[in-house]
N, C-alpha and C positions, 0 to 999 in steps of 0.2 A: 506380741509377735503378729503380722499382719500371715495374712492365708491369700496364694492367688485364686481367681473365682475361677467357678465351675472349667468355662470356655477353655479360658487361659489354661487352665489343668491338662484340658486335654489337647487342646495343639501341642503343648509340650511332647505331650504322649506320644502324639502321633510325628514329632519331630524325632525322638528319640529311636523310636521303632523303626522309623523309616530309615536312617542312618546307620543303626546297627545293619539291617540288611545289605545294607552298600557295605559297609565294613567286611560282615561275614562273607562277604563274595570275596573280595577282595583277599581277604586269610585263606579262604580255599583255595585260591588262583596260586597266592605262592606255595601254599604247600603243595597242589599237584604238579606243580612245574618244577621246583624242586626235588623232588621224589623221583618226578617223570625222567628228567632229564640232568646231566653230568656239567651241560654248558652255564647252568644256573650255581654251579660249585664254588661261588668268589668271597673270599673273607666277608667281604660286605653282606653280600648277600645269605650266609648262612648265621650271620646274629641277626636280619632279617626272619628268617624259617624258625629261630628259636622266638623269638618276639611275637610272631604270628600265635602262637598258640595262647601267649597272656592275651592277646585283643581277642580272640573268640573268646576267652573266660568272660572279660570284659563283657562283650557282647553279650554276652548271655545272659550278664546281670542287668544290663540295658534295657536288654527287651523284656525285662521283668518289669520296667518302668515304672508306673504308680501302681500296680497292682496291688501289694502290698501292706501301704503305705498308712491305710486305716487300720493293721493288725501287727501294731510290731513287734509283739514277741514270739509270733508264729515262725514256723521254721524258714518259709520262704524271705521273710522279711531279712531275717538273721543271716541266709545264704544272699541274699542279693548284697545286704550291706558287707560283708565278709569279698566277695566277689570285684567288685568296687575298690577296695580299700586295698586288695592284695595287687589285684592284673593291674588295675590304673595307672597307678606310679612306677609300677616296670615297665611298661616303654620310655620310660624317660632314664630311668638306669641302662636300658640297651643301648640309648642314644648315646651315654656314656662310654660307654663299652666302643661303639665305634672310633666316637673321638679319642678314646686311651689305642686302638688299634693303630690312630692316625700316628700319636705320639711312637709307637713303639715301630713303626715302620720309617718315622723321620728319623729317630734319633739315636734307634738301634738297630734299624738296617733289617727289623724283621722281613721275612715276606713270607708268601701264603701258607707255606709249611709250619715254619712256626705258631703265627697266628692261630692255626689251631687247636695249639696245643693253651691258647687261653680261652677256650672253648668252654668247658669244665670248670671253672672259676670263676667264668662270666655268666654261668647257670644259678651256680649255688648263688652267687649274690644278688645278681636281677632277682631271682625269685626268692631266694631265703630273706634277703632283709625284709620285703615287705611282710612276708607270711608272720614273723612274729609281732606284730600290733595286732596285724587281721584276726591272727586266731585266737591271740589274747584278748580282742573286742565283743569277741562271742559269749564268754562266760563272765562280764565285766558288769558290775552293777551298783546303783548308788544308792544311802540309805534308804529311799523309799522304795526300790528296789525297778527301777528304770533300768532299761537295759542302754549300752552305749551305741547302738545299733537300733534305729530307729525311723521316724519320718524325719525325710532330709528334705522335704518340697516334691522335688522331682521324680526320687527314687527312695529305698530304703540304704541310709548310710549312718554315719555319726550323727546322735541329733544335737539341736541347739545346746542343747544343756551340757554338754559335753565339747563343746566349739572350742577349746583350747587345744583338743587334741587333735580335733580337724589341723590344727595349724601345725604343732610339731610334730607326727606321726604321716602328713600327709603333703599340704602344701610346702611345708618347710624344707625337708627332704628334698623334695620336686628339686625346690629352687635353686637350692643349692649343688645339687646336681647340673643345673642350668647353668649357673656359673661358673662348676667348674671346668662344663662345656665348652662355656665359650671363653675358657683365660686359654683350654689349650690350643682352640682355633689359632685366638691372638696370636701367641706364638709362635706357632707351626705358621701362622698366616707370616709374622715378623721372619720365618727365618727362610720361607720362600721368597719373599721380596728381596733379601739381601743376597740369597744365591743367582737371583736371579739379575740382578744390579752389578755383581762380579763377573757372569759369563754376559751380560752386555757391555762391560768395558771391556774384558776380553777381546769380545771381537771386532770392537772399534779401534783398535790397534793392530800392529803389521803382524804378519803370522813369525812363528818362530825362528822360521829359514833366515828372513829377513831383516829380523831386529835391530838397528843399531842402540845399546846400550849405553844411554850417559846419567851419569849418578852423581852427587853430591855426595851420597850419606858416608859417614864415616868407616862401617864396615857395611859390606854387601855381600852375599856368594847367595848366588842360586845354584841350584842344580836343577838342570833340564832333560827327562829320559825321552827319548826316541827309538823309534825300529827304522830310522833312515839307517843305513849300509853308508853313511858318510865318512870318505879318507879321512885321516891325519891332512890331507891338503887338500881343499877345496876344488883343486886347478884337476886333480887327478879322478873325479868323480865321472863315474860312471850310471848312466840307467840302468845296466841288467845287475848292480851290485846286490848281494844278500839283503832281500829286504827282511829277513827276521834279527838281524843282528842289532844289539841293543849298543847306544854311547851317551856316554855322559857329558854334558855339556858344562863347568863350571865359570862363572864367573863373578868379578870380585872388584872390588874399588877401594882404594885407596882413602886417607884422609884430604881432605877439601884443596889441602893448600897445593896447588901446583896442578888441582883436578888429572891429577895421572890414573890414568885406566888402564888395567893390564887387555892387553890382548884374548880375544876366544878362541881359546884352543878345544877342539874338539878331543875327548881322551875315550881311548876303547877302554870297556868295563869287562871283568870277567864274566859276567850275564851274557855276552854275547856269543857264547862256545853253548849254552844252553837256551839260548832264549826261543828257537824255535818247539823245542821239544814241552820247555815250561808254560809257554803262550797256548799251547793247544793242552796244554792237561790242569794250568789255572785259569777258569774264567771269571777271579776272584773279580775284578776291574770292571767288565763289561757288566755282572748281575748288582754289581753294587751300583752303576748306571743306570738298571733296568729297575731295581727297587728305585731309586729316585724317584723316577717315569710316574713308578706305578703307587706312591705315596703318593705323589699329586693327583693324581686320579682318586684315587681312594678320599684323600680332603674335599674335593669337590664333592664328590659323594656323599658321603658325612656331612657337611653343610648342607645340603639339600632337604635332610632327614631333622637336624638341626631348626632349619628354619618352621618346618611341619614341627617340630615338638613347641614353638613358640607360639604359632597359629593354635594350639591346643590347650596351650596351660593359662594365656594372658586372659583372656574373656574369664574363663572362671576362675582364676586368681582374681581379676578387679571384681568376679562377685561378690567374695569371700570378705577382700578388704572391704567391700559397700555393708557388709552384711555385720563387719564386725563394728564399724564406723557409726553407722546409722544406728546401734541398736536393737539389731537383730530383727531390722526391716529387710521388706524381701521387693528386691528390684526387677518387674517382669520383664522385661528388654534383658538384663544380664543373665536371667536364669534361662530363659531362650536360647542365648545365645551358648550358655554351658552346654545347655540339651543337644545343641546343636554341633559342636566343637569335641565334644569330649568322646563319644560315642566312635568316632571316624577317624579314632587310631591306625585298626587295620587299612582303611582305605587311602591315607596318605602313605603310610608304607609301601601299600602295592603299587599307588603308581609310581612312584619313584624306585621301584623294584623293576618293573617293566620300563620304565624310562631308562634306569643305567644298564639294561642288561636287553635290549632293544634287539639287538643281531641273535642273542640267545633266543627272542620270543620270537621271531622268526623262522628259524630255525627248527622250531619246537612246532610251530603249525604247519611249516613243510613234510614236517616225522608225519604229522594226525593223516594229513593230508595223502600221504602215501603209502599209509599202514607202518611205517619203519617203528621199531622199538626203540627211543634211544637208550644209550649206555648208561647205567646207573652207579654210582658210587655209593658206599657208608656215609652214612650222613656227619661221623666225629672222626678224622682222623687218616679221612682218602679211601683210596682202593688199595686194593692188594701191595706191599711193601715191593714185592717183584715187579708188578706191572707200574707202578707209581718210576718204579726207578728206571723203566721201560721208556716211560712217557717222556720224563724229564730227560732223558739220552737222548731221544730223539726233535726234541726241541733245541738242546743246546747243539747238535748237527745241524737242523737246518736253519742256526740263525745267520744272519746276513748285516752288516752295519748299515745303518740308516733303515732298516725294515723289522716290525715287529714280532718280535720272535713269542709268539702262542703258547708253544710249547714252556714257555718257563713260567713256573709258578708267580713269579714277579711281575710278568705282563697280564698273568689271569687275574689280577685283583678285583676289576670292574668291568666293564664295556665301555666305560668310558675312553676317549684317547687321550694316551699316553703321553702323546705326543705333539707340547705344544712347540710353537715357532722355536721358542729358546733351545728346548731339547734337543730340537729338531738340526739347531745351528750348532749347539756339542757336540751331536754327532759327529756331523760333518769334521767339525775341526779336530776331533779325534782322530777320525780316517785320516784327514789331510798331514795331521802331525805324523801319523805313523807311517807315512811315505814321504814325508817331506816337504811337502807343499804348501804351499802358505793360502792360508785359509779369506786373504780377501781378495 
């Protein structure tokens, strides 16, 4: 097995230390800003807060760097490599943990209240899978009585002689986690495309009011629900009519031969004797719009975090496979480039912490700035049941169509906007349907 020289040793060293540093800043930042302050409270952002605390362990054993590395069965050796093998590979299960958040806000319509309730499950796993190799690595020894915790080059971790386990207790895991990262991106990426491929024919078509309907297919019936106040006769329509009153629109096509189309008759539904009263006490329609918004916002987000867990694992993954390929030759460019990469967990975190939550950290130096305290919440589970339901009432009052309503848990997922062009034209055509207007 080759040994890098002296020099090399120590730029490592001092690449590793230096990085940690930037990290652990970086981990303080979100936790005082999260603590500090209530506008840092967004799904994203609190598997964020929990993640931050495995990159200072990390960190910790980082800046232990070669110290070690000449005494491995000493206790520090054993705590660095233990350190390493636990926190490392848990940002890449958080990573996870976000992308499962993205899945379960696409496809089950969660939003922020819920999600926190996989708060606790996304604890025990990040951190318990890994702790049981790590701590089984501690008391682990082979007939000559070598510990599995040793010199690893850079730092004190698995040694050579043990490199099988480097792979499935560490890199393997990672990676697989990596893909299943990114199948559920794929997806989630596949099924924003196609919604969004629906509401752009949508609205390359004539709005509702205006349709003329010509069909071939052999059976047809839509149903069309409105809050237009539209007669039984068209000729008889009024502007000041009941705009909360709901009608159903049916229609229908016949078979091919003779292309006979029945007529659209507009038919009053019994929802209309209650639709004003049900429209203000269900805002089942609109949150289930506002979770959309705020799923896509949240995917962006998670890909960001995504693309930093890729920047972190490739360089010393192609170590690992050089390391295993060659021989258990040691490639001083790829171990560089580990020392360099791996360390700077927390610090990709935090900017893209501070990136998606940019109005918050503003906000948050205005408070410094002017002595204010901001509001704090519990960090599992919100504030107060009373005031939580406080907040949430007063959000769903002041929302407004086509403007972002803050107050709903479903619009606080990010800082991201919510709101791109597409959404932006559902809106619209939402409103415009439910007065009648045809939306081009």
């Amino acid at each position: 097995m080759g040994q890098l020289d002296a020099g090399v040793l120590d730029t490592i060293s001092n690449i590793e230390r230096g990085c940690s540093v930037v990290s652990l800043i970086g981990c303080v930042f979100i936790i005082v800003t999260f603590c500090a302050s209530s506008s840092f409270h967004k799904p994203i952002n609190r598997l964020v807060f929990y993640a931050s605390f495995g990159n200072m362990m990390t960190n910790v054993g980082t800046l232990m760097s070669t110290s070690f590395i000449n005494s491995p069965h000493s206790p520090g050796c054993q705590l660095q490599g233990f350190l390493i093998q636990m926190f490392m590979p848990a940002d890449a299960f958080w990573t996870l943990a976000m992308a499962f958040n993205v899945y379960l806000t696409f496809y089950h319509k969660y939003d922020a209240r819920k999600l926190r309730r996989m708060e606790i499950p996304y604890l025990l796993c990040c951190y318990g899978i890994p702790f049981i190799p790590a701590f089984v690595y501690i008391f682990l020894k082979d007939k000559d009585g070598y510990r599995a915790y040793g010199d690893a080059t850079i730092w004190c971790w698995i040694t050579t002689e043990w490199d099988v386990f480097r792979i499935a207790t560490f890199y393997g895991p990672v990676w697989v986690v990596i893909f299943a990262t990114f199948f559920i991106y794929i997806r989630a990426g596949r099924t924003i495309y196609e919604k969004h491929k629906q509401l752009n024919d949508f609205h390359s078509s004539e709005g509702l009011s205006s349709i003329d309907v010509i069909t071939t297919l052999r059976t047809t019936e839509v149903t069309v629900t409105t809050s237009e106040a539209m007669p039984p006769n068209p000729a008889d329509f009024r502007p000041h009519a009941d705009p909360d009153a709901n009608y159903s629109v049916h229609i229908s096509a016949s078979a091919p031969a003779g292309d006979k189309i029945e007529p659209v008759r507009p038919v009053v539904t019994e929802a209309a004797k209650k639709s004003r009263l049900g429209r203000k006490k269900d805002p089942a329609r609109r949150r289930n719009y506002e979770i959309n918004n705020a799923a896509w916002a949240y995917a962006k987000c998670s890909l960001l975090f995504f693309t930093a867990l890729l920047v972190t694992w490739i360089p010393s993954s192609a170590n690992r496979v050089y390391s295993v390929v060659r021989a258990q030759e040691i490639n001083a460019p790829l171990e560089t480039m580990s020392a360099f990469v791996l360390p700077l967990q927390g610090f990709w975190n935090a900017a893209i912490y501070a990136v998606t939550s940019w109005e918050a950290c503003r906000s948050f130096w205005d408070d410094i700035k002017t002595g204010k305290r901001p509001e704090v919440m519990e960090l599992v589970g919100g504030a107060d049941p009373q005031e939580e339901n406080k907040r949430h009432s007063r959000g769903i009052a002041n929302f407004r169509p086509g403007n972002r309503s803050k107050g709903i848990d479903s619009e606080s997922m990010t800082e991201l906007n919510t709101r791109t062009p597409s959404a932006d034209a559902h809106s619209s055509a939402e409103t415009n349907s439910a007065y009648g207007r045809s939306s081009t």
